[in-house]
mmCIF file of the C-alpha atoms, coordinates in Angstrom:
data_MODEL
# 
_entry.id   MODEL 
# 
loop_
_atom_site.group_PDB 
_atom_site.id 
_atom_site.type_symbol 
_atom_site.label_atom_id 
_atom_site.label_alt_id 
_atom_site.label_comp_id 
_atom_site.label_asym_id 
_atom_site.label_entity_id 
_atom_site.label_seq_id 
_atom_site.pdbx_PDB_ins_code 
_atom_site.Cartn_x 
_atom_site.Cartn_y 
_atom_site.Cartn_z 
_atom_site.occupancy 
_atom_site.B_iso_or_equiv 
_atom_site.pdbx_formal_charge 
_atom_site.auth_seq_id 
_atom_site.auth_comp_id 
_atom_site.auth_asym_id 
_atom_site.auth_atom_id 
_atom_site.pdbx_PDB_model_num 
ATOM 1  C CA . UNK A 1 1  ? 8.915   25.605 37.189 1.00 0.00 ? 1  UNK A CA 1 
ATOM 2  C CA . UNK A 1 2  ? 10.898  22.208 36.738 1.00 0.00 ? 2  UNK A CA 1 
ATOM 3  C CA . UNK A 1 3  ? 10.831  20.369 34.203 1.00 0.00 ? 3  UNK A CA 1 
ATOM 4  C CA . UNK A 1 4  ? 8.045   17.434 33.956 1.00 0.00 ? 4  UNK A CA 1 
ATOM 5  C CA . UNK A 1 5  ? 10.572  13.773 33.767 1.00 0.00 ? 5  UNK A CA 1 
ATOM 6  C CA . UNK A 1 6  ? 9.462   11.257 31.040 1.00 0.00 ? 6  UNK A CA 1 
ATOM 7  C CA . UNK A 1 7  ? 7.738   9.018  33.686 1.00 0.00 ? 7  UNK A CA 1 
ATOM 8  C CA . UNK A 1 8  ? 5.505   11.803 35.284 1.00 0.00 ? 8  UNK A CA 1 
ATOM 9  C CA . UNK A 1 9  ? 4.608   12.145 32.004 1.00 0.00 ? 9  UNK A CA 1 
ATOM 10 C CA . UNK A 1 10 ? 3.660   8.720  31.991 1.00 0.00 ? 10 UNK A CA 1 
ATOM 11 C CA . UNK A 1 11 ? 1.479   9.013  35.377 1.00 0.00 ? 11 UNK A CA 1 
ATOM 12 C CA . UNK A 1 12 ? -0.943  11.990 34.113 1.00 0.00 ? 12 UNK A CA 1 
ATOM 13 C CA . UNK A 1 13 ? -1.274  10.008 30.495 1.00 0.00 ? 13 UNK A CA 1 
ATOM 14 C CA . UNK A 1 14 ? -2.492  7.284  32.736 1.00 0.00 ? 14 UNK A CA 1 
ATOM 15 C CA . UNK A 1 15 ? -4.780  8.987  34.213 1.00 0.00 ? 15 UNK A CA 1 
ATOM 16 C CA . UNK A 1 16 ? -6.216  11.178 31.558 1.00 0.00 ? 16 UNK A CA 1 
ATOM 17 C CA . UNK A 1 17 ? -5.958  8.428  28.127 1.00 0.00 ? 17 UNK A CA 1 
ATOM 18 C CA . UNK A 1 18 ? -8.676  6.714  29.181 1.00 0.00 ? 18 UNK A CA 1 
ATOM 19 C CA . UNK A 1 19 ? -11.102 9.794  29.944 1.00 0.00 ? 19 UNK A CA 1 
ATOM 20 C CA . UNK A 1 20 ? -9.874  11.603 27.235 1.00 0.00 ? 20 UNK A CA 1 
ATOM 21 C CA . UNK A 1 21 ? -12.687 10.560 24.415 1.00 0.00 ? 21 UNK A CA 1 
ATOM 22 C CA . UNK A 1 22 ? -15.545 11.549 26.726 1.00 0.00 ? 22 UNK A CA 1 
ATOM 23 C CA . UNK A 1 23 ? -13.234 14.854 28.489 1.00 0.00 ? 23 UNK A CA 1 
ATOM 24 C CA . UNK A 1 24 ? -12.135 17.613 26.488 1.00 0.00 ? 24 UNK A CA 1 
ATOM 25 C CA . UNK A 1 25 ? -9.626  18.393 28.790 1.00 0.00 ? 25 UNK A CA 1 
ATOM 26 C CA . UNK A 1 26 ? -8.444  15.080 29.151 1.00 0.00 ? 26 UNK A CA 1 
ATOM 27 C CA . UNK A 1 27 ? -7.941  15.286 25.328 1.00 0.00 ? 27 UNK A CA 1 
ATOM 28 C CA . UNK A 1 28 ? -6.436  18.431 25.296 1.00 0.00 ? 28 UNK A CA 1 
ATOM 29 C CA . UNK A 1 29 ? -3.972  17.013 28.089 1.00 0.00 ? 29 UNK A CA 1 
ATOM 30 C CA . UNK A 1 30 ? -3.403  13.655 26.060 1.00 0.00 ? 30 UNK A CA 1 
ATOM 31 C CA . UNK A 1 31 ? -2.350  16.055 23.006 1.00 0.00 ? 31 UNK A CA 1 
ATOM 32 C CA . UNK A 1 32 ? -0.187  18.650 24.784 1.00 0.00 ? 32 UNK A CA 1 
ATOM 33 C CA . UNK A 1 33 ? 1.695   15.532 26.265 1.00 0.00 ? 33 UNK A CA 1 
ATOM 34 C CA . UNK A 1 34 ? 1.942   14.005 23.076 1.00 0.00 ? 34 UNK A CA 1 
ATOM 35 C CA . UNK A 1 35 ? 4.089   16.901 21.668 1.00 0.00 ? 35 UNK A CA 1 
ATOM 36 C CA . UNK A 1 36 ? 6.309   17.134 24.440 1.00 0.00 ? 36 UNK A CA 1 
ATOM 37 C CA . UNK A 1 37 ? 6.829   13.476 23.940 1.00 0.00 ? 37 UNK A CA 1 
ATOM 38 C CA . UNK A 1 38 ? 7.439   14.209 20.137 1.00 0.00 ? 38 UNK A CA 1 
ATOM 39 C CA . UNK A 1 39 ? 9.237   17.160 20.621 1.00 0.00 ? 39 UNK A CA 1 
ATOM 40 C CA . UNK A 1 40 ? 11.841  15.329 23.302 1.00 0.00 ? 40 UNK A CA 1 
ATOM 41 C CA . UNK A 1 41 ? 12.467  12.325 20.606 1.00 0.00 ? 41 UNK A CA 1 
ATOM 42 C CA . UNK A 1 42 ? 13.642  14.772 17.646 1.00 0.00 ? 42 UNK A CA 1 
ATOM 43 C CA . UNK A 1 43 ? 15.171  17.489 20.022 1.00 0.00 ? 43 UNK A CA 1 
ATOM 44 C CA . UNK A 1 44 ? 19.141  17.353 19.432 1.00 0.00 ? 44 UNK A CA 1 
ATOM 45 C CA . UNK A 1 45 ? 20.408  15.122 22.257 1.00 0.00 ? 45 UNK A CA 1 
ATOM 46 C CA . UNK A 1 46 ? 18.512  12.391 21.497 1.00 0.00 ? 46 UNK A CA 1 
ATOM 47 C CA . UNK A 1 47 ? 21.143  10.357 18.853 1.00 0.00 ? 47 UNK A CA 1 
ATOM 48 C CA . UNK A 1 48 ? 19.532  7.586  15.770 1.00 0.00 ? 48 UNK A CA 1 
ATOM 49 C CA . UNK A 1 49 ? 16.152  8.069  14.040 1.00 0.00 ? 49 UNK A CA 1 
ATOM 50 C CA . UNK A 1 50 ? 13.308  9.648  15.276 1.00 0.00 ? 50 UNK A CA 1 
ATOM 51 C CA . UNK A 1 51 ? 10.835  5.872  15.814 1.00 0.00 ? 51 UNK A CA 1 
ATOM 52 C CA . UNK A 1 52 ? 14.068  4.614  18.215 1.00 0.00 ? 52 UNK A CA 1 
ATOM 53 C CA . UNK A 1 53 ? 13.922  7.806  20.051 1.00 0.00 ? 53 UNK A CA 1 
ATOM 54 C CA . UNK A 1 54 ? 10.475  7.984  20.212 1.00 0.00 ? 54 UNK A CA 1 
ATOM 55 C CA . UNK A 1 55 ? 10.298  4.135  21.155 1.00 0.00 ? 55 UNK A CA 1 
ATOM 56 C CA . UNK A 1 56 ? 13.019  4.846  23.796 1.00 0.00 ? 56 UNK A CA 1 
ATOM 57 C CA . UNK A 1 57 ? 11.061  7.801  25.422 1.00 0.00 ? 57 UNK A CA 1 
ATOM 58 C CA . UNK A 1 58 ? 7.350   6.627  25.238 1.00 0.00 ? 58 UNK A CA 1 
ATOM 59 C CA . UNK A 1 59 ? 9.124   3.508  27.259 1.00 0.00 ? 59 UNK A CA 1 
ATOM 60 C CA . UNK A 1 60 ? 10.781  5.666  30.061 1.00 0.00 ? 60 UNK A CA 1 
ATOM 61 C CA . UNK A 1 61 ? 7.088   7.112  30.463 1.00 0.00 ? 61 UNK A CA 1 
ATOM 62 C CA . UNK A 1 62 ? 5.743   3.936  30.344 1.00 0.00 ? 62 UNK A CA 1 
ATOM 63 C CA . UNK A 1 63 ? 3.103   4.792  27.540 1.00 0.00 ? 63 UNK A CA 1 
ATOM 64 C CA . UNK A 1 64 ? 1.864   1.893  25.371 1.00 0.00 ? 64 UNK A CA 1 
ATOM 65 C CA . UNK A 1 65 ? 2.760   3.508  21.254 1.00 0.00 ? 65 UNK A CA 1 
ATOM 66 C CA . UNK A 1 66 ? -0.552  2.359  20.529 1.00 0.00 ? 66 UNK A CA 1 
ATOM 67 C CA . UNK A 1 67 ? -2.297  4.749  22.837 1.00 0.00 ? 67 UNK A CA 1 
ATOM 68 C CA . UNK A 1 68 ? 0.499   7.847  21.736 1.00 0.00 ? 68 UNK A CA 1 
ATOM 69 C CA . UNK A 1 69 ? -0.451  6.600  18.207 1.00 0.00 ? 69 UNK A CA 1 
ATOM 70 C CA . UNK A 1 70 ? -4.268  6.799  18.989 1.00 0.00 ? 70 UNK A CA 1 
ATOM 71 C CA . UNK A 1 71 ? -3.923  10.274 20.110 1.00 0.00 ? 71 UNK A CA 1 
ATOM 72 C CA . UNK A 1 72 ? -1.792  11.397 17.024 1.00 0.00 ? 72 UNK A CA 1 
ATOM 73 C CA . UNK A 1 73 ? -4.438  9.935  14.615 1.00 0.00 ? 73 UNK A CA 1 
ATOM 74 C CA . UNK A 1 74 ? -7.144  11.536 16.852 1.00 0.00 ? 74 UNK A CA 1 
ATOM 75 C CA . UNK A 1 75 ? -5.266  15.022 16.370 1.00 0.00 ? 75 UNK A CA 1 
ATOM 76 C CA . UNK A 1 76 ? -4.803  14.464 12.384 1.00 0.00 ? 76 UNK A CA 1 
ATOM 77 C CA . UNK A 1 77 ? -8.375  13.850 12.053 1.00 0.00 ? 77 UNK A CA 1 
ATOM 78 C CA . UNK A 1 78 ? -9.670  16.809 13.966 1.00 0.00 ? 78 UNK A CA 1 
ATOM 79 C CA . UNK A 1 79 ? -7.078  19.161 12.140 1.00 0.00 ? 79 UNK A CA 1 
ATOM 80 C CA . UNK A 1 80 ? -9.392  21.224 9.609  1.00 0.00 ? 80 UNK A CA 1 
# 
């Protein structure tokens, strides 16, 4: 399987964000893409702190960081 780029990441986050609080898959899809986001910015290519990489990556996708941030709280407050 090939790789998913950064902005067809962006494309199904599009689609799925805004379903995702009424759509358990959606939100299950909104997390899963959320760690591969994470994971990319602290992987070890990616050079300077973790925000900047995350920043750059989230803008290649073309994924507002308030919506990646909404799904990161959502997952911290669901966590038992």
């Amino acid at each position: 399987m090939d790789r998913l780029e950064n902005e067809d990441i962006g494309l199904i986050w599009a689609r799925h964000f805004p379903k995702r609080a009424n759509s358990d898959t959606s939100n299950s899809l909104c997390l899963t893409l959320a760690m591969i986001l994470r994971g990319r910015a602290i992987s070890p290519g990616m050079y300077g702190n973790w925000d900047k990489s995350l920043q750059q990556i989230l803008t290649q996708a073309g994924i507002p960081r308030e919506q990646f941030d909404t799904v990161e709280s959502d997952a911290k407050q669901r966590a038992p």
